[in-house]
C-alpha positions in Angstrom: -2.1 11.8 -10.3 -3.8 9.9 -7.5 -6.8 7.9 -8.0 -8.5 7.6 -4.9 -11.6 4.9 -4.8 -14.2 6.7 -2.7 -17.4 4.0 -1.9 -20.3 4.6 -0.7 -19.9 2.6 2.6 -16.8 1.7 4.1 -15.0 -1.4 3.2 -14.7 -4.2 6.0 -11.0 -4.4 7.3 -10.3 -7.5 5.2 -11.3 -5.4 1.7 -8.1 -3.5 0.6 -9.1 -1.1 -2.9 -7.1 -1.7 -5.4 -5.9 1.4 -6.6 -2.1 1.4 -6.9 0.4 3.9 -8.5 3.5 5.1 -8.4 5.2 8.5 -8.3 8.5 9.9 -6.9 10.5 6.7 -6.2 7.3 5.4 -4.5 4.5 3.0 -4.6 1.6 3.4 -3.4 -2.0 2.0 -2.9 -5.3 2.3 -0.3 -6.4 0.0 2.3 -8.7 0.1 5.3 -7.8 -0.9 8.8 -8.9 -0.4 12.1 -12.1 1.6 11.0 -10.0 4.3 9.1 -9.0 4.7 5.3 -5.3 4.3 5.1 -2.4 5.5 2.3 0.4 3.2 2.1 3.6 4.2 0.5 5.9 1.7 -0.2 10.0 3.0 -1.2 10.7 1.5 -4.6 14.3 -0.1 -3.5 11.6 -2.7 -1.4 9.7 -3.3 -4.2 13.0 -4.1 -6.4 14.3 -6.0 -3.3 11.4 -8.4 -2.9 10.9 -9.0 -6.9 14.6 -9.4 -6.6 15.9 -7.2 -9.4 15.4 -3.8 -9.8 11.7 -3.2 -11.9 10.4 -0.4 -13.9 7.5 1.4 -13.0 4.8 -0.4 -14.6 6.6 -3.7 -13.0 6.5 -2.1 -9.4 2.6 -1.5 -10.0 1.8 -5.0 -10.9 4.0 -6.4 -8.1 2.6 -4.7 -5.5 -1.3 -5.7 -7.2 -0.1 -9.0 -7.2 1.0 -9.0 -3.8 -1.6 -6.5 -2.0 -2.6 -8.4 1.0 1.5 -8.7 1.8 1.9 -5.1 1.6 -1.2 -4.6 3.8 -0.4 -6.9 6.0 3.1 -5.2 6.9 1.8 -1.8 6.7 -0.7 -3.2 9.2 1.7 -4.6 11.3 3.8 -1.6 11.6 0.4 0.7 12.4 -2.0 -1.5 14.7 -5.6 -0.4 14.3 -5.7 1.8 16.9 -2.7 4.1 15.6 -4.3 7.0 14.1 -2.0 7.5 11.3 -3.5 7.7 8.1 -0.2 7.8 6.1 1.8 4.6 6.6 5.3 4.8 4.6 6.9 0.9 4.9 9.8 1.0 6.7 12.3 -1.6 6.9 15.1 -2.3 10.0 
């Protein structure tokens, strides 16, 4: 089940929610960009790959917490603020 942090005012581009979970071989959390909400799916092999061995679910969850502005800052990178994409899934060349 999602949980999906609704406030009542938009957050500035710098505040990323913190609500991060993990289903289907993914992990995934909100942010805000560019004036738009955003859902950012991360593939758990990147997750594994950047702790450096492979982690259970509840490990994926706190790595990504623990690393938030990282992930937000390459899903960010990949979808500019003016890309209209609300689903960004992190992909890696």
């Amino acid at each position: 089940m999602i949980h999906i942090i609704v406030a009542a005012h938009p957050p500035c581009d710098h505040e990323t929610m913190k609500t991060v979970d993990a289903v289907d071989g993914e992990i995934r959390f909100s942010a805000h960009w560019g004036g738009r909400d955003r859902y950012v799916f991360i593939p758990d092999p990147y997750v594994s790959s950047d702790a450096g061995h492979a982690v259970s679910r509840t490990e994926a969850i706190a790595y990504v917490q623990e690393h938030l502005e990282r992930y937000t800052a390459e899903a960010r990178a990949q979808h500019g603020d003016d890309d209209p994409v609300k689903i960004v899934i992190l992909a890696r060349g």
